[in-house]
C-alpha positions as CSV (number, residue, x, y, z in Angstrom):
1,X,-50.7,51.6,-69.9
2,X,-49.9,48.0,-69.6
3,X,-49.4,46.6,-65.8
4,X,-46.4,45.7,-64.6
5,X,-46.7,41.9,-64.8
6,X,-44.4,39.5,-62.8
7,X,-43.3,35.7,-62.9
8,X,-44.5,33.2,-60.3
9,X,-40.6,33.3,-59.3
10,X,-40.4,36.5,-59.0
11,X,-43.7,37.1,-56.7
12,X,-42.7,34.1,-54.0
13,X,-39.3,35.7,-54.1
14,X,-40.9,39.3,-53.5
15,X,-42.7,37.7,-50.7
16,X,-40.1,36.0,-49.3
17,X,-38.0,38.9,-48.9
18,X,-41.0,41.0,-47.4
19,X,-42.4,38.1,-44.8
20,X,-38.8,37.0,-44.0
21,X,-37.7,40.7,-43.5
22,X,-41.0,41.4,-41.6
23,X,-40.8,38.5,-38.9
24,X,-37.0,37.8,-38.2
25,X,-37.3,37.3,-34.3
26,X,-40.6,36.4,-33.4
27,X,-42.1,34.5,-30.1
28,X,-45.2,32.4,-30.8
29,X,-47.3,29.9,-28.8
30,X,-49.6,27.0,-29.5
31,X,-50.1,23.5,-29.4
32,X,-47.9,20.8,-31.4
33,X,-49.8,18.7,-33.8
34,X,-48.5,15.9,-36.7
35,X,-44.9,15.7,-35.0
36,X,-42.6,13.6,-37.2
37,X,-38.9,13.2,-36.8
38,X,-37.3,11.9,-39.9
39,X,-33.6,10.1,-39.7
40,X,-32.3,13.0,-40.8
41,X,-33.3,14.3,-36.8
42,X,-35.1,17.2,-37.9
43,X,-38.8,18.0,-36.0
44,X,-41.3,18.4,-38.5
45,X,-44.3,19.8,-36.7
46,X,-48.0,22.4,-36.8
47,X,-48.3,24.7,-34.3
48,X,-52.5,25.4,-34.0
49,X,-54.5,27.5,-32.2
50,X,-58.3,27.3,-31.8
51,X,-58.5,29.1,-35.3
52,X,-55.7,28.6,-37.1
53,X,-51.9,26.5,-37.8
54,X,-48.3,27.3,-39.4
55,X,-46.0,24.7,-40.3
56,X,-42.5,25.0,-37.9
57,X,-39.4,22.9,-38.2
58,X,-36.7,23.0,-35.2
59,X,-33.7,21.5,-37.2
60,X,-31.6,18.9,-35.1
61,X,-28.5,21.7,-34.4
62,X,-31.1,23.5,-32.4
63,X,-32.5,20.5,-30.5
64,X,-29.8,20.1,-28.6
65,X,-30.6,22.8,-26.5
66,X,-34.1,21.1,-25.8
67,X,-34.4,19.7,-21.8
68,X,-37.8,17.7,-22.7
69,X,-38.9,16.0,-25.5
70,X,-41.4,17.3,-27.9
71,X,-44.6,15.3,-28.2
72,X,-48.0,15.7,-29.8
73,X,-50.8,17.8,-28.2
74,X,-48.1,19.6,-26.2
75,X,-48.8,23.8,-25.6
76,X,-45.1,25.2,-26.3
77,X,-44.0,28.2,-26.6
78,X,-41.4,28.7,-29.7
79,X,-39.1,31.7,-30.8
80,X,-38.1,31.8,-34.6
81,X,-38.0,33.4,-37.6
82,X,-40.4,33.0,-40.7
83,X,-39.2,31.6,-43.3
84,X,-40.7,30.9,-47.6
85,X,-40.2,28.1,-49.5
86,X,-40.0,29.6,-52.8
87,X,-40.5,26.6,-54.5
88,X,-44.1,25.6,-52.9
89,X,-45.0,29.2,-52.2
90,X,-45.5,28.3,-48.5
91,X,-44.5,30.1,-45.2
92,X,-43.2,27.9,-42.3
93,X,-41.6,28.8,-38.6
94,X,-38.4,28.2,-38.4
95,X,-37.4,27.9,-34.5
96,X,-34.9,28.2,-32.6
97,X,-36.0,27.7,-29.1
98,X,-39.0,25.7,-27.7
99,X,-40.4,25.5,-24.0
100,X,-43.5,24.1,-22.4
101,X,-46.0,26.5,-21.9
102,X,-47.1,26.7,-18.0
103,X,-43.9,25.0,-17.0
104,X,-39.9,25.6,-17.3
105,X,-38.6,23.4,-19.6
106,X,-35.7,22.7,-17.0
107,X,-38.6,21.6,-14.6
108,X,-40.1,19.4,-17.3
109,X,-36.9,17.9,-18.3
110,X,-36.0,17.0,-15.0
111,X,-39.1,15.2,-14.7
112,X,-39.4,13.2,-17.7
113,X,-35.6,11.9,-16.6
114,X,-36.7,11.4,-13.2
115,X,-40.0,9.0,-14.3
116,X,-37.6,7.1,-17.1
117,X,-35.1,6.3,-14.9
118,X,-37.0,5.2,-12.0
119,X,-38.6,2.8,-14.6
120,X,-35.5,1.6,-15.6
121,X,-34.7,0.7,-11.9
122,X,-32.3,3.0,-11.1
123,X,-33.5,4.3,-7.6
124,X,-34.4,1.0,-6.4
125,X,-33.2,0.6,-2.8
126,X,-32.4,-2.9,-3.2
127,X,-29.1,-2.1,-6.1
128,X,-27.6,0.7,-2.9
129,X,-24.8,0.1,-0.6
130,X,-24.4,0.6,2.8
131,X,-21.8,3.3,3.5
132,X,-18.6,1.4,5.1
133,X,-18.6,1.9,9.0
134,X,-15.2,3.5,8.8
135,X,-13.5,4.6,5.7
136,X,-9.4,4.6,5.6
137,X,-9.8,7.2,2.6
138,X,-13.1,9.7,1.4
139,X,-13.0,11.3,-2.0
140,X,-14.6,14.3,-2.6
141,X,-15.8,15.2,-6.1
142,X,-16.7,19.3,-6.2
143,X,-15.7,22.7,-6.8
144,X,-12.2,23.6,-4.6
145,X,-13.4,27.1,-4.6
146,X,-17.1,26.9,-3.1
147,X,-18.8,26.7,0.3
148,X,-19.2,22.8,0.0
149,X,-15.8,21.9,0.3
150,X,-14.9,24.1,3.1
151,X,-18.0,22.9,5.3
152,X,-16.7,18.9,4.3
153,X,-13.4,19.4,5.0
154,X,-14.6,21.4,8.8
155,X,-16.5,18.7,9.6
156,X,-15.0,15.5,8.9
157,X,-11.2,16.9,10.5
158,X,-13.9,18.3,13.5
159,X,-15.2,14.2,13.8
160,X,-11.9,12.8,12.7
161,X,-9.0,14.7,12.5
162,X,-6.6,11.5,11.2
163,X,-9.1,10.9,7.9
164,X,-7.5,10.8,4.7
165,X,-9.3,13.4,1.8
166,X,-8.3,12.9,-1.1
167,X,-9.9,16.1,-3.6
168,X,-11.0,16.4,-7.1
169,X,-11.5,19.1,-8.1
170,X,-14.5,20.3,-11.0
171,X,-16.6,22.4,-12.4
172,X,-20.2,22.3,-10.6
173,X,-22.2,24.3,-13.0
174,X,-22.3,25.2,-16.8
175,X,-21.9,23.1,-19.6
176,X,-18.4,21.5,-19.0
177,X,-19.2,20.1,-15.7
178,X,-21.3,16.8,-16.6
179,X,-17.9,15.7,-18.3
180,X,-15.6,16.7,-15.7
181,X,-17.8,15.3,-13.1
182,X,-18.3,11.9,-14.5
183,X,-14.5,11.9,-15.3
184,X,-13.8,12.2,-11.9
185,X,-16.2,9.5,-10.8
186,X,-14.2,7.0,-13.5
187,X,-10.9,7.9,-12.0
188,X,-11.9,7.3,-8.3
189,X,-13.2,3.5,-9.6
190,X,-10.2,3.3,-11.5
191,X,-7.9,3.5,-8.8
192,X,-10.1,2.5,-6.0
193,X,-8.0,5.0,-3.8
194,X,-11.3,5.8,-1.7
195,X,-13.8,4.1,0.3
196,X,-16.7,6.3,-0.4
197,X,-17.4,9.5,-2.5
198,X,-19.1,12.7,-1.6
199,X,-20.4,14.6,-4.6
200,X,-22.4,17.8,-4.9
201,X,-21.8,21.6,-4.1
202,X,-23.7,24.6,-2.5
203,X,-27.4,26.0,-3.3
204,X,-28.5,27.5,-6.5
205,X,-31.6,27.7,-8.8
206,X,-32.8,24.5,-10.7
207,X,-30.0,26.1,-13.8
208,X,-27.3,26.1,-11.7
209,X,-28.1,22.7,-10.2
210,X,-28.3,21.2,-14.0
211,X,-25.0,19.1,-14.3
212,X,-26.3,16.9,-11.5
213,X,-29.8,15.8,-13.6
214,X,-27.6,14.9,-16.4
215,X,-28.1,11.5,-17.5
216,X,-24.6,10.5,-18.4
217,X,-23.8,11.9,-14.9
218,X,-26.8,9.7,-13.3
219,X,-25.4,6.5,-15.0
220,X,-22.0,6.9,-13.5
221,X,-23.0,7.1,-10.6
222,X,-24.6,4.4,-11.1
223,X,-21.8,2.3,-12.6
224,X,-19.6,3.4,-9.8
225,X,-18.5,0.4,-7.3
226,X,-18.0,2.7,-5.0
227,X,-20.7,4.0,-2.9
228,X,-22.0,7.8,-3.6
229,X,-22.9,9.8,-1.0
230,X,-25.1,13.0,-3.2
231,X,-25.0,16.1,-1.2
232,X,-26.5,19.0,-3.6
233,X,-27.7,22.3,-3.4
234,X,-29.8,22.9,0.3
235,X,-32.0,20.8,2.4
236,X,-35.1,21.3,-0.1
237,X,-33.6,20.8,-3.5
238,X,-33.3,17.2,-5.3
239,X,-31.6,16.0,-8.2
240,X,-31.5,13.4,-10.5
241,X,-28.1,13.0,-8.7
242,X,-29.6,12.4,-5.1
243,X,-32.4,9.7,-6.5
244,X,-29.5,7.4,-7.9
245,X,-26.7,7.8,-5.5
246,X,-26.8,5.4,-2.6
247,X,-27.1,8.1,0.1
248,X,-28.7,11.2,-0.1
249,X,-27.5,13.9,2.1
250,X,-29.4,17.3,2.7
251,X,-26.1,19.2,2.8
252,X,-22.5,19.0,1.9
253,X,-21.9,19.1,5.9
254,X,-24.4,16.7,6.2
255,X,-22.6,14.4,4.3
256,X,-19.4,14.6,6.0
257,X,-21.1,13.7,9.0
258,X,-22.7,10.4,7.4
259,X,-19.6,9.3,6.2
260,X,-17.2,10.0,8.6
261,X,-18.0,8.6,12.5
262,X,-16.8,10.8,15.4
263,X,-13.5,9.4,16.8
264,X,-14.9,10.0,20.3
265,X,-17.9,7.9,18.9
266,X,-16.3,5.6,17.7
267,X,-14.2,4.9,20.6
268,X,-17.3,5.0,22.6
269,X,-18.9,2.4,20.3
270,X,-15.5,0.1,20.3
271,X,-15.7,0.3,24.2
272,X,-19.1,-0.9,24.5
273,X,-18.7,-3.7,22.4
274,X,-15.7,-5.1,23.9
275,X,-17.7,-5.0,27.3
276,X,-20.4,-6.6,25.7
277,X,-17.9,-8.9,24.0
278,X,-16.3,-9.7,27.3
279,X,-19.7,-10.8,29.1
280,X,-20.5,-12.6,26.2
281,X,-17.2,-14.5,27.0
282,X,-17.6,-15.3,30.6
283,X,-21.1,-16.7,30.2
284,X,-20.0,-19.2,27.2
285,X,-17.3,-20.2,29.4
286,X,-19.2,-20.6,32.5
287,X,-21.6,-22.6,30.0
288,X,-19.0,-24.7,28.6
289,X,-17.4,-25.5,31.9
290,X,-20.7,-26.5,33.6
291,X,-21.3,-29.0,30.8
292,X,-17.9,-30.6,30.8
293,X,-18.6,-31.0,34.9
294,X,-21.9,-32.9,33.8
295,X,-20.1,-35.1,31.1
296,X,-17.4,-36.1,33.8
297,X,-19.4,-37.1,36.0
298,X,-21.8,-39.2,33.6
299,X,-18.8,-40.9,31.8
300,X,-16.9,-41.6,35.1
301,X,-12.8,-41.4,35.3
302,X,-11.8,-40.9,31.7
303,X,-8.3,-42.8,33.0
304,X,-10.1,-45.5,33.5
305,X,-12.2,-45.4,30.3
306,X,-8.5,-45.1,28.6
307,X,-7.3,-48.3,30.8
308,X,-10.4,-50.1,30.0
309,X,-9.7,-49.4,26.6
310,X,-5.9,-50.6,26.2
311,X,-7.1,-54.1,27.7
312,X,-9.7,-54.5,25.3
313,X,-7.1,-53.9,22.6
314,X,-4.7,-56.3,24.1
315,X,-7.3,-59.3,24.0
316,X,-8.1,-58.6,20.6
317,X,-4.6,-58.3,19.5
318,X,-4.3,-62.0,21.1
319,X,-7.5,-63.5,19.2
320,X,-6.5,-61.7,15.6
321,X,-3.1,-63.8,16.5
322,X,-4.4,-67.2,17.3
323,X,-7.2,-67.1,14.4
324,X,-4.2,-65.8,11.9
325,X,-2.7,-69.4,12.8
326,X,-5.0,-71.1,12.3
327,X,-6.1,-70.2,9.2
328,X,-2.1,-70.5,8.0
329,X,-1.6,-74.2,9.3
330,X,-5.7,-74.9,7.5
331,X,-4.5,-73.3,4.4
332,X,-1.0,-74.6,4.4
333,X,-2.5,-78.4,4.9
334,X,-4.7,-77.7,1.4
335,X,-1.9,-76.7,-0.2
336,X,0.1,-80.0,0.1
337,X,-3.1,-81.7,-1.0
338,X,-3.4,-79.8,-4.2
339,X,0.6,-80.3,-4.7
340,X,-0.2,-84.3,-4.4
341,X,-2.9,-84.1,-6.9
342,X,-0.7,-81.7,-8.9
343,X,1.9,-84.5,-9.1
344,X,-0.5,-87.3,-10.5
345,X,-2.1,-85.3,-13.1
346,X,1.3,-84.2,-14.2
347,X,2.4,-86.3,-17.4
348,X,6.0,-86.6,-16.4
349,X,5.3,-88.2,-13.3
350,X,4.0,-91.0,-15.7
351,X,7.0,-91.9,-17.6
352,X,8.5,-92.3,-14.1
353,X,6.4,-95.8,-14.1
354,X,7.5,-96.8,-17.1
355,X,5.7,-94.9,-19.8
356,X,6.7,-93.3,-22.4
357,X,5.6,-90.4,-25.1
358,X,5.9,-90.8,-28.9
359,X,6.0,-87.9,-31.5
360,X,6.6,-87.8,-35.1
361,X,8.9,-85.9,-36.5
362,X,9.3,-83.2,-37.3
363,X,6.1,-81.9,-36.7
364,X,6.2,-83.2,-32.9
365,X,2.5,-84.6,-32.8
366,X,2.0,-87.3,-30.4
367,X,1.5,-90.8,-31.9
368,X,-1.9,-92.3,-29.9
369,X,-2.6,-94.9,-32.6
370,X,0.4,-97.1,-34.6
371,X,-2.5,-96.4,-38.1
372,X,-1.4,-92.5,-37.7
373,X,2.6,-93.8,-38.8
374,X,4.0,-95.2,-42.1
375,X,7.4,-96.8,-42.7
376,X,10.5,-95.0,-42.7
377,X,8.8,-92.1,-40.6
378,X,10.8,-90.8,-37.6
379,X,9.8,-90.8,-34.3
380,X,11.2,-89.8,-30.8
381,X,10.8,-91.4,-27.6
382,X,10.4,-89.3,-24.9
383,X,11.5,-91.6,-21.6
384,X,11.7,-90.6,-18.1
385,X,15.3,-89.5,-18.2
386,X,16.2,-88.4,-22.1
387,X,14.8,-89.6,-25.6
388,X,15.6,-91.9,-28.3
389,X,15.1,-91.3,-32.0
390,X,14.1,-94.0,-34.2
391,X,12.5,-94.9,-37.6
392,X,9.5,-97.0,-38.5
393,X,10.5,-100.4,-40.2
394,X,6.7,-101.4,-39.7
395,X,3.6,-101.2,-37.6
396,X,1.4,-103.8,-36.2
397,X,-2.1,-102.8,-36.2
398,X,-4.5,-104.8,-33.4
């Protein structure tokens, strides 16, 4: 009897169905080797042991549940499903989730962001502000429902009963409360309707903690030109929140208490520097007055330094006065001698002796030699009172 014989199509869809149906849900460690990412965002990756490998893929839908990034040589463990490809006859891994093995991945993720960012310069004292001395308004960016708000709001009406709190209320844990959070820190530098911002909530695990080592919600506050004031979780647990903000507080009480001065402090603090202010005061005075004492008695009477003065003006009003004279009557005496010589150079004054000036016309050149004229040209005397035409009947050359 002849076997039953199949097709190479038929065999890898055989297996398929039996390896695929065998291992839907399966947990498997091992250590990441040849890790491409391709622009289409998939992982591309082998997952080897001391004996053997398996090709896995973690699609780019799944990654976005990652809190670390994958990288080669890295012990994981992964939960997935087998999969065939039919048209290689090959099994691969097809995951779902991925974690570092001997540490949480929320742990790992958080620091990863903490070592980038504080390469990047974003926990460098030098870019935080100090807290203003005396806020007119706080804002307060956190849950209206939890312990943290209550403790803020005890203390700071405790220490300053007039201060002005101005709420917004958000989510503190879960997926929707990066967004809302860093909303609210926009809004707040939008209207600049505060002086300072407290953000944070009660304790909880590193999960519950999560929206504060966001990254988008480390680079608002960042961004923020007001000053942040981070008060999450208890005294022993840090965020990615705490390193950027400008202050760090240990608790949400501990925060009011930063930001908000008690009044009886203050007035405390007010009154001592007004004492201080006042000595300071009476000793610049004393200082000033003993100097002008010395100056008086090293410059003598000032009325008499002001008399001394006026007379010296009035003698030097009296010699600008005399030298103004006589530089008028110098001046005036060259004038007359430059009129005089004025007059002698002047042609006209010639013709007054008897000259007289001779042009042809009509082109009203003077006639200096009797060879420049021809008969019947016409002249015109010009005599010291009026002028004479005439015409040339004939010249007498020397």
């Amino acid at each position: 009897m002849q076997s039953h014989i199949l097709t190479v199509t038929k065999l890898s869809h055989q297996i398929k169905d039996l390896m695929e149906g065998a291992f839907p849900d399966i947990w498997v460690e091992g250590e990441i080797s040849n890790l491409t990412v391709p622009q289409s965002g998939h992982a591309y990756f082998t997952l080897k042991d001391e004996h053997s490998q398996v090709r896995a893929v973690l699609f780019r839908s799944s990654q976005r549940h990652l809190k670390f990034t994958l990288q080669h040589g890295m012990l994981v463990v992964c939960r997935g499903r087998v999969g065939v490809y039919e048209p290689r006859g090959e099994y691969q891994l097809i995951l779902e989730y991925v974690e570092p093995k001997g540490i949480g991945a929320l742990q790992r993720a958080f620091e990863e962001l903490k070592s980038r960012l504080e390469k990047e310069g974003l926990f460098a004292l030098g870019r935080k502000r100090a807290l203003p001395v005396l806020p007119r308004r706080v804002g307060v960016i956190t849950s209206p429902t939890g312990a943290a708000i209550r403790d803020i709001l005890r203390v700071i009406r405790r220490r300053h009963p007039r201060m002005e709190i101005v709420i917004y209320p958000v989510p503190v844990q879960g997926s929707e409360a990066p967004p809302e959070i860093i909303q609210a820190i926009e809004h707040f530098n939008r209207t600049q309707a505060v002086d300072v911002l407290i953000i944070g909530r009660g304790g909880g695990s590193l999960e519950d903690l999560w929206a504060f080592n966001e990254e988008a919600v480390a680079r608002a506050i960042m961004s923020s030109r007001i000053p942040v004031i981070s008060a999450v979780g208890h005294e022993t647990d840090y965020t990615i929140a705490d390193f950027v903000a400008d202050v760090r507080a240990p608790t949400p009480s501990a925060a009011a208490e930063m930001v908000v001065e008690s009044e009886e402090n203050l007035r405390a603090t007010l009154g001592s520097l007004q004492s201080r202010l006042y000595v300071s005061m009476r000793a610049e005075l004393d200082r000033l007055r003993s100097a002008l004492s010395s100056s008086v008695r090293l410059l003598g009477d000032p009325r008499r330094q002001v008399q001394q003065l006026l007379l010296r003006t009035d003698e030097l009003r009296q010699r600008l006065a005399l030298a103004f004279r006589t530089l008028v009557i110098r001046d005036r005496g060259r004038l007359a001698g430059l009129s005089r010589a004025l007059d002698q150079l002047n042609p006209l004054g010639i013709l007054g002796r008897g000259y007289s000036i001779t042009r042809v016309m009509p082109a009203g050149m003077i006639v200096k030699n009797a060879a420049e004229l021809k008969q019947g040209d016409v002249i015109r005397t010009r005599l010291l009172s009026g002028e004479v035409d005439s015409r040339v009947e004939k010249t007498l050359l020397p």
